[in-house]
Backbone bond lengths (Angstrom), bond angles and torsions (degrees), N, CA, C in turn:
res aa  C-N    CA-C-N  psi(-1)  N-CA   C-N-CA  omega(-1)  CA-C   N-CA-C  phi
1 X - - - 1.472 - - 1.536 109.60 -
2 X 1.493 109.91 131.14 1.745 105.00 176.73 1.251 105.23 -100.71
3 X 1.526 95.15 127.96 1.958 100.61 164.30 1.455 125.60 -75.38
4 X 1.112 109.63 125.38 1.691 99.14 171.40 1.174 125.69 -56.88
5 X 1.400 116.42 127.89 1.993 97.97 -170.14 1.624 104.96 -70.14
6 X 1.187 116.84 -30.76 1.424 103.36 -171.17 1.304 113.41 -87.82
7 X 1.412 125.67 -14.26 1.633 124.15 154.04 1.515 107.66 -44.96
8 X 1.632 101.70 -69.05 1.282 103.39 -177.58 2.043 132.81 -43.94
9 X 1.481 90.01 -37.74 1.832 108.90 166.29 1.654 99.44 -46.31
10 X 1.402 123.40 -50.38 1.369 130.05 -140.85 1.316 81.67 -76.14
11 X 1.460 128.43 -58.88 1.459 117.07 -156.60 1.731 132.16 -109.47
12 X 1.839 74.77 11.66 2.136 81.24 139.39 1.479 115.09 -84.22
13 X 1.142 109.93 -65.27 1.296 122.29 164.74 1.444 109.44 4.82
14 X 2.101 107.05 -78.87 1.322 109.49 -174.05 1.631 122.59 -70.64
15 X 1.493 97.26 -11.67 1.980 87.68 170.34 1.120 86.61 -101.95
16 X 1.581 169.91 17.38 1.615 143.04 92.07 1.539 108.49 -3.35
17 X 1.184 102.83 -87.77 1.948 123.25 -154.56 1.498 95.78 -13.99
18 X 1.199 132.00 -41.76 1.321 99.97 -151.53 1.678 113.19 -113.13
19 X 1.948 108.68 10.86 1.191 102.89 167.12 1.581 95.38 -107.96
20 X 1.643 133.05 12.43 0.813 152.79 -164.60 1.925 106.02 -85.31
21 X 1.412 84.84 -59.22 1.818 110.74 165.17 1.387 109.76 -58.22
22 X 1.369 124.38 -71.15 1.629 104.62 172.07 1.012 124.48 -53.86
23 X 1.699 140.79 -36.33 1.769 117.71 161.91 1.520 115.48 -65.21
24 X 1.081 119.73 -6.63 1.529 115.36 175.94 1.918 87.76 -83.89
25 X 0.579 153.59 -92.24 1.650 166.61 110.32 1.506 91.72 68.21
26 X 1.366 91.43 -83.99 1.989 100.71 166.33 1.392 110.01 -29.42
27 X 1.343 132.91 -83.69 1.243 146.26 -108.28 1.891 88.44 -108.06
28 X 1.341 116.28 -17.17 1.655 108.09 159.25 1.475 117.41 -109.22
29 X 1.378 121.08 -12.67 1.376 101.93 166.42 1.921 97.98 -73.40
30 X 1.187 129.26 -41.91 1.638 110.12 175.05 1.784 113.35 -45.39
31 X 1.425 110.93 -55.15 1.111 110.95 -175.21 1.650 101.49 -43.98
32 X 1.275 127.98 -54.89 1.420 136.81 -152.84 1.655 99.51 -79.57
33 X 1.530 136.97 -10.48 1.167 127.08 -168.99 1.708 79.12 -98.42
34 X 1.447 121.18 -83.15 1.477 123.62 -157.48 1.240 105.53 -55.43
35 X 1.806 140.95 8.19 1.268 128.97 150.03 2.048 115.66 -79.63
36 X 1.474 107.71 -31.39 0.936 112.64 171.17 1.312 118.02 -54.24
37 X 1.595 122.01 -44.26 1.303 126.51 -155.47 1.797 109.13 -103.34
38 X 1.352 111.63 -3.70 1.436 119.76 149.52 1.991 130.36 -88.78
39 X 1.650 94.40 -15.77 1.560 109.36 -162.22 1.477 107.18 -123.74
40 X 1.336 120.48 139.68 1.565 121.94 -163.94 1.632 120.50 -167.15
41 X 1.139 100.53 135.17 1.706 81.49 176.80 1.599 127.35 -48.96
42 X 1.407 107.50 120.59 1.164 89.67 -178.80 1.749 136.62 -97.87
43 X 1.187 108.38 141.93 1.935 116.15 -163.10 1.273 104.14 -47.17
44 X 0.916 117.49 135.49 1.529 136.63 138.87 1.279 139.10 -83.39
45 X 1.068 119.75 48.05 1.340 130.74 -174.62 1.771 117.21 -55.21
46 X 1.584 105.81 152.90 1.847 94.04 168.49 1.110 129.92 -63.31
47 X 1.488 126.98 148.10 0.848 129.32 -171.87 1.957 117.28 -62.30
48 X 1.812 112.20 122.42 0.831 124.29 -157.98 1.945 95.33 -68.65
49 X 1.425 99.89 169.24 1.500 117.22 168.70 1.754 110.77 71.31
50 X 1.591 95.69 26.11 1.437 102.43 -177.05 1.969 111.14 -126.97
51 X 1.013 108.34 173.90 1.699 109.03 170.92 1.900 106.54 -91.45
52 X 1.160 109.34 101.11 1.422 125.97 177.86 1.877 105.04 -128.05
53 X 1.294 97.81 131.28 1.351 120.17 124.06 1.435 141.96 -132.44
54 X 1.185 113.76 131.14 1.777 128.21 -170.13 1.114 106.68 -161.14
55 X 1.341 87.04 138.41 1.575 111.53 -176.58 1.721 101.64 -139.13
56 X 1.651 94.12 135.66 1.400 94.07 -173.87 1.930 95.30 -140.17
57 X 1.136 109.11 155.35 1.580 134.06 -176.19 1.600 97.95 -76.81
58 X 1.213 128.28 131.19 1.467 115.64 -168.97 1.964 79.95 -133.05
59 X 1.236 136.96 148.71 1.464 131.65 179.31 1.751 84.21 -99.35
60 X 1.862 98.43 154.02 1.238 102.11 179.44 1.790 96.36 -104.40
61 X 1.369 117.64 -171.59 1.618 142.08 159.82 1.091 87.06 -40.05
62 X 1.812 133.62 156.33 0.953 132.09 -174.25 1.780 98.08 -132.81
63 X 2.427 109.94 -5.40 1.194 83.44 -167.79 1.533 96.59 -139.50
64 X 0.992 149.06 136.44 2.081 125.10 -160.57 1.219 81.42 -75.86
65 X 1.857 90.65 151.76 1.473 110.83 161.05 1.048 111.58 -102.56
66 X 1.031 121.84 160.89 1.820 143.78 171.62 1.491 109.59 -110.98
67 X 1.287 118.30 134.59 1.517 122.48 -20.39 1.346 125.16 -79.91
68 X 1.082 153.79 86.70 1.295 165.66 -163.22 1.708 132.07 -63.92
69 X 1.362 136.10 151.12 0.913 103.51 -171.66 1.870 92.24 -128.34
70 X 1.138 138.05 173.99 1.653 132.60 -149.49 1.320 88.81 -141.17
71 X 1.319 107.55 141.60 1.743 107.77 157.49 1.295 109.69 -129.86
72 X 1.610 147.11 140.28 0.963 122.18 -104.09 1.669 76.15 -154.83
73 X 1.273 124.96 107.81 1.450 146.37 -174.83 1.521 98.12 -85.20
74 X 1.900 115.06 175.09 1.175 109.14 178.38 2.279 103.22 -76.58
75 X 1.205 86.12 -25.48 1.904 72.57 -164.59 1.861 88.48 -141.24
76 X 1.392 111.98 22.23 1.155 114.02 164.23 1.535 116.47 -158.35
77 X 1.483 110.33 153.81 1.464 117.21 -162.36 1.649 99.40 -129.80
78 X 1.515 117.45 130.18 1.385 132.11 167.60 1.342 125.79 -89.85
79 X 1.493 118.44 119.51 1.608 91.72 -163.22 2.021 97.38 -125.86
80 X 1.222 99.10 169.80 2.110 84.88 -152.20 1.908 80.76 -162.26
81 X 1.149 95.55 136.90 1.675 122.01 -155.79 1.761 78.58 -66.34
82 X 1.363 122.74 138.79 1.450 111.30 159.05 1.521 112.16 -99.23
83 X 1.239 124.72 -4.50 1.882 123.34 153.51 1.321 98.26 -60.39
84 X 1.254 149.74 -36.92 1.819 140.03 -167.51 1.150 84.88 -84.88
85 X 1.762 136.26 -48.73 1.645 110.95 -138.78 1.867 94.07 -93.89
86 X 1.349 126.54 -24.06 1.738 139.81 155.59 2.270 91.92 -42.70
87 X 1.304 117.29 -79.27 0.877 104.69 -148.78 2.158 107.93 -70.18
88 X 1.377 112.52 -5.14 0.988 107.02 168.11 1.899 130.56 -83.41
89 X 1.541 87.28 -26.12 1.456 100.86 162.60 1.074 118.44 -58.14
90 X 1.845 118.04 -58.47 1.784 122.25 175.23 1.437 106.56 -39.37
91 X 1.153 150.13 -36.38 1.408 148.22 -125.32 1.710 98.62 -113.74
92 X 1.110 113.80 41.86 1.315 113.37 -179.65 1.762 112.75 -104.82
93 X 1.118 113.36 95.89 1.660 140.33 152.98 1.586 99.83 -6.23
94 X 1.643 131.30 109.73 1.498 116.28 155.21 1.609 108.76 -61.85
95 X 1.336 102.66 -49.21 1.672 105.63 -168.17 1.323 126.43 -102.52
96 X 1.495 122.82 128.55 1.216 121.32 -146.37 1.224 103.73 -100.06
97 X 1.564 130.81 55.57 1.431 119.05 173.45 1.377 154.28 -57.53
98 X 1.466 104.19 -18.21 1.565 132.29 -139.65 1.692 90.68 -145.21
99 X 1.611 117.38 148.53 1.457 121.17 138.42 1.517 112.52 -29.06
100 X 1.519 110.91 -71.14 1.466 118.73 -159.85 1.579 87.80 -57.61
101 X 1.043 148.50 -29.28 1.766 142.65 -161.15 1.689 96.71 -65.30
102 X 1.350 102.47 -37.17 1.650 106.31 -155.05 1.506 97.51 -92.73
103 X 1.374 103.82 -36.47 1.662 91.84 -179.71 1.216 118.08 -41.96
104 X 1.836 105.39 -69.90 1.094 130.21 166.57 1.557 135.89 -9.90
105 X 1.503 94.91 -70.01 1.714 103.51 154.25 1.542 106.31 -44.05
106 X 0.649 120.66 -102.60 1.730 133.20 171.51 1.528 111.02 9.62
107 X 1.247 106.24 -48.31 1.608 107.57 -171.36 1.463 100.51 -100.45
108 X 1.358 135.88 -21.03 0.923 142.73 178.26 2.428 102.58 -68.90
109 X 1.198 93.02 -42.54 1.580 95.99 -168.99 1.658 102.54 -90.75
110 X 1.329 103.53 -15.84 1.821 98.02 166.95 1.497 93.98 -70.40
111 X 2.205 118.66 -66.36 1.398 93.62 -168.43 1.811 135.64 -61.88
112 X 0.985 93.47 -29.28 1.694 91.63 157.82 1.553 134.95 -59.56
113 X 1.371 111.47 -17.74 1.724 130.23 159.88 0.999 114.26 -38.82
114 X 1.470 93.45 -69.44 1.766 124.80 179.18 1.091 114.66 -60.93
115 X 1.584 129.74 -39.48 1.867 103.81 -174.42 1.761 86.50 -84.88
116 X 1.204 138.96 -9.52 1.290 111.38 -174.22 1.332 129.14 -59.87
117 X 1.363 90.03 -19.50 1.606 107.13 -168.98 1.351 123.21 -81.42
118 X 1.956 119.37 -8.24 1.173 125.43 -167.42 2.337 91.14 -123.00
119 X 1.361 84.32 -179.73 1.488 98.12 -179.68 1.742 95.95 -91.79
120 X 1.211 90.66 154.11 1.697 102.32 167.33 1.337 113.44 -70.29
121 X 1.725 113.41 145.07 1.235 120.77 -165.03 1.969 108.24 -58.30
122 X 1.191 103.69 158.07 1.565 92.15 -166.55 2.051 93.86 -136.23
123 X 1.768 100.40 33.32 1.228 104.79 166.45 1.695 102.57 163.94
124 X 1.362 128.27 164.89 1.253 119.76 172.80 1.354 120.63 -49.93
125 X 1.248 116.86 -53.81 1.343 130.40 161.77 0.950 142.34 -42.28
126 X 1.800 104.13 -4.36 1.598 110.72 -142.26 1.803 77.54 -78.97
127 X 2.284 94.22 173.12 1.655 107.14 171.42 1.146 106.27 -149.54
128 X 2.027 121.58 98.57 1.423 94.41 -148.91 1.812 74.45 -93.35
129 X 1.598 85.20 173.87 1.911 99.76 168.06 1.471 112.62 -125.94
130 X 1.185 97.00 177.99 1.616 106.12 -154.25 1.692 91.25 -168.05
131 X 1.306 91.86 132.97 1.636 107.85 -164.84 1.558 98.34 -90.30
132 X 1.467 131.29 140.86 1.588 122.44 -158.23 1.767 98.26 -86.17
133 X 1.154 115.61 -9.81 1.447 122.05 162.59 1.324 131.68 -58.87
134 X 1.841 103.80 -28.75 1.463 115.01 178.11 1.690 101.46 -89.37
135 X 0.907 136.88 6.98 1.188 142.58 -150.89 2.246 93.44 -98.08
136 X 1.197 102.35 151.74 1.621 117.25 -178.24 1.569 87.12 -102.35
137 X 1.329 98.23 -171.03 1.631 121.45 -179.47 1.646 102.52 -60.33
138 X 1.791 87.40 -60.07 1.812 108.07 -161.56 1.842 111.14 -61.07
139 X 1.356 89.98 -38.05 1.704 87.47 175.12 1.896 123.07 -85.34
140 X 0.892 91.36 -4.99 1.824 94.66 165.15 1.326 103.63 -109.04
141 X 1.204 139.91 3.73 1.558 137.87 157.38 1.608 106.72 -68.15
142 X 1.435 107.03 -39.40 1.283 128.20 175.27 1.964 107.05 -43.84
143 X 1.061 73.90 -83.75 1.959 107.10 169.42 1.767 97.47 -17.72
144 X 1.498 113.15 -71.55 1.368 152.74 -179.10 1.894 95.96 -26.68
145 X 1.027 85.91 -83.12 1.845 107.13 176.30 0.994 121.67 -37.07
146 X 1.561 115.89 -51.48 1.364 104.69 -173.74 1.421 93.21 -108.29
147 X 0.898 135.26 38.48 1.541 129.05 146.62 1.778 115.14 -81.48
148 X 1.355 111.07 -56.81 1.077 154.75 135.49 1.623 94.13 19.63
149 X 1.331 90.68 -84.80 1.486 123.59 -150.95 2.181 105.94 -97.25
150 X 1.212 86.86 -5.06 1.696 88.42 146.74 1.750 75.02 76.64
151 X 1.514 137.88 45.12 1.770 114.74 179.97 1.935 85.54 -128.47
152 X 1.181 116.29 23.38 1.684 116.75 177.92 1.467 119.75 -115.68
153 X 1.508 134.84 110.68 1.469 126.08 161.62 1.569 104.08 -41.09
154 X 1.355 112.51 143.15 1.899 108.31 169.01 1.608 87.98 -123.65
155 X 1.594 104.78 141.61 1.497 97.27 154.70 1.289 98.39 -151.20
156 X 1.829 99.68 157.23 1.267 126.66 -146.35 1.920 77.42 -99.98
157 X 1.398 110.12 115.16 1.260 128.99 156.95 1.516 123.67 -52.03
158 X 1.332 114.18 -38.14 1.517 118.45 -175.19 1.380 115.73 -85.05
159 X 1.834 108.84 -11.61 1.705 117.94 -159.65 1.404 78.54 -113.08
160 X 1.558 124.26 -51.31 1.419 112.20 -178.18 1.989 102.87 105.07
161 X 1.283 93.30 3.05 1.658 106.37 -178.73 1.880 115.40 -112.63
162 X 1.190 107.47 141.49 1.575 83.04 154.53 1.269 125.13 -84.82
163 X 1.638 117.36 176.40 1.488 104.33 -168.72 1.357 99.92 -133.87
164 X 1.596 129.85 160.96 1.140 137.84 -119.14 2.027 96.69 -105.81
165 X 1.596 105.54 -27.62 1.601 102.73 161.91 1.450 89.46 -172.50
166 X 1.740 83.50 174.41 1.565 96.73 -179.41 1.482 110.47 -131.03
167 X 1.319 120.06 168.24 1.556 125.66 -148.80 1.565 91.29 -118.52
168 X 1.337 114.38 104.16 1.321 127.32 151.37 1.243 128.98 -74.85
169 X 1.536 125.59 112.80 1.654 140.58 -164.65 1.510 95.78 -101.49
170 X 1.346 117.75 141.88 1.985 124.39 169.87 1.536 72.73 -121.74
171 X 1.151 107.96 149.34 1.297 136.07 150.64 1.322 125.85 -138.85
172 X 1.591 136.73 119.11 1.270 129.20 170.74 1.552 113.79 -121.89
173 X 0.954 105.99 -168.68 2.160 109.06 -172.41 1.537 85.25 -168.69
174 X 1.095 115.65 145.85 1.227 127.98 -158.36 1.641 94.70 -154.70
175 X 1.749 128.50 72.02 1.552 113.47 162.47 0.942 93.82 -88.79
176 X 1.427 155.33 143.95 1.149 156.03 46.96 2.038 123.30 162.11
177 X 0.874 152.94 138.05 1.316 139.38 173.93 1.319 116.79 5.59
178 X 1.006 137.33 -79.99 1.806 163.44 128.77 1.267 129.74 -20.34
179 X 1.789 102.28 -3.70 1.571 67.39 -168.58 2.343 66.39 -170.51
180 X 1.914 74.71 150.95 1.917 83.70 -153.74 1.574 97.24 157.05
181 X 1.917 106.19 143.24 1.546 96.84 148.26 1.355 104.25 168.18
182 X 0.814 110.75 140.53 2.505 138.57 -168.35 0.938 105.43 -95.57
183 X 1.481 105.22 135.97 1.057 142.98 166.16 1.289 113.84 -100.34
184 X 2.050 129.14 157.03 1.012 125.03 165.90 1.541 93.72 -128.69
185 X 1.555 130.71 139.97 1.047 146.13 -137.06 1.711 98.70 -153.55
186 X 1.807 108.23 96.09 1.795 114.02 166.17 1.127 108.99 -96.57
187 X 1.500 122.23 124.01 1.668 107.00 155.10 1.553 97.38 -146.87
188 X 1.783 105.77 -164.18 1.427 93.88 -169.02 1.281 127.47 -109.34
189 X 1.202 119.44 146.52 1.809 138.69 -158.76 1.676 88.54 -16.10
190 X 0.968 140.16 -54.73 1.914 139.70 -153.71 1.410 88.99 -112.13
191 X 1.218 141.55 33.17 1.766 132.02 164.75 1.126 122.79 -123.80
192 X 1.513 132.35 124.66 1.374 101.17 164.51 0.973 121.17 -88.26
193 X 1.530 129.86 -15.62 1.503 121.29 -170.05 1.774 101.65 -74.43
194 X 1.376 106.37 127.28 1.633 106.32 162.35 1.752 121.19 -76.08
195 X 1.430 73.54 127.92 1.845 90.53 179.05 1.949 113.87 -71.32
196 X 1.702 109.25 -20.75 1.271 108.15 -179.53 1.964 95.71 -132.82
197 X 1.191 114.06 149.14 1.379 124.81 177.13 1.612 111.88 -140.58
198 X 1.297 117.11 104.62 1.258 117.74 160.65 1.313 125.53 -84.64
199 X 1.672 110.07 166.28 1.846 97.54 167.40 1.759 90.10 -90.63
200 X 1.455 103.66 163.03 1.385 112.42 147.55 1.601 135.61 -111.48
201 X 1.442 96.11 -50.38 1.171 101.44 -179.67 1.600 129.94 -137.94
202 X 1.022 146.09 134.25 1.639 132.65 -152.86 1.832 99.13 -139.28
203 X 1.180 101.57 135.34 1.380 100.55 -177.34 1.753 105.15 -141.61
């Protein structure tokens, strides 16, 4: 008896299809995580080099990720998926054509700052920490962002809970042509003292 080869094509194929569907399955939920963890709403903050104060309620992560990596405040701890902050590092642009090229780099060499500073995960689960003291400019810019942008568990060290958001302060002072400069100010929903202080702007 002769088989048709292309009969025969058809019905590997169909006992394929359906481990066929889970690597298709696979291969866009990856696509769909490492777009998440490069792509984000982006802030709108006030306009810098001016006299501002605002303070706005930003909601944090509501669930830890695994495997995660912690940065470790005096009476509070930030904790930030280390699959997002790995896949934002990978995402580094050779060629710098575009704005978006340069951003990119940019956020790509802050998140690589940041895992430098901790040990490699030493299980799925793993959560390494990192004291916010050991931290450079570029890797608490890191910190900064996704606070920002609501992509961080916060928990309140003294309650022993995480907490539901945190209160981002801009502050600027603006004496004169020359001379001026902002601050961005995180702490938690019931605190005023900020647990993180960036510069923003210097004139």
């Amino acid at each position: 008896m002769t088989i048709n080869p292309a009969k025969q094509a058809l019905h590997t194929m169909i006992r394929a299809w359906p481990h066929m569907m889970r690597q298709a399955a696979r291969c866009a939920l990856a696509m769909i995580t490492a777009t998440s963890a490069i792509s984000h709403a982006e802030v709108t903050r006030p306009p810098a080099g001016t006299d501002v104060d605002e303070s706005r309620m930003v909601s944090a992560r509501p669930q830890m990720p695994a495997p995660c990596v912690a940065v470790r405040y005096d009476t509070v701890k930030v904790v930030m998926s280390r699959r997002d902050l790995e896949a934002l590092a990978a995402q580094r642009p050779e060629d710098l054509r575009t704005d978006a090229d340069r951003v990119q780099r940019v956020q790509s060499s802050r998140a690589a700052a940041l895992l430098s500073t901790v040990d490699p995960p030493k299980g799925a689960d793993d959560c390494a920490e990192v004291a916010a003291s050991a931290l450079g400019a570029d890797a608490e810019r890191v910190v900064l962002d996704w606070l920002e942008n609501g992509r961080a568990l916060v928990r309140d060290e003294l309650k022993g809970e995480a907490v539901p958001a945190v209160r981002v302060r801009y502050v600027g002072q603006r004496c004169g042509p020359l001379c001026g400069r902002g601050e961005i100010r995180v702490s938690l929903p019931e605190g005023d003292r900020p647990f993180l202080v960036m510069s923003w702007w210097v004139s």
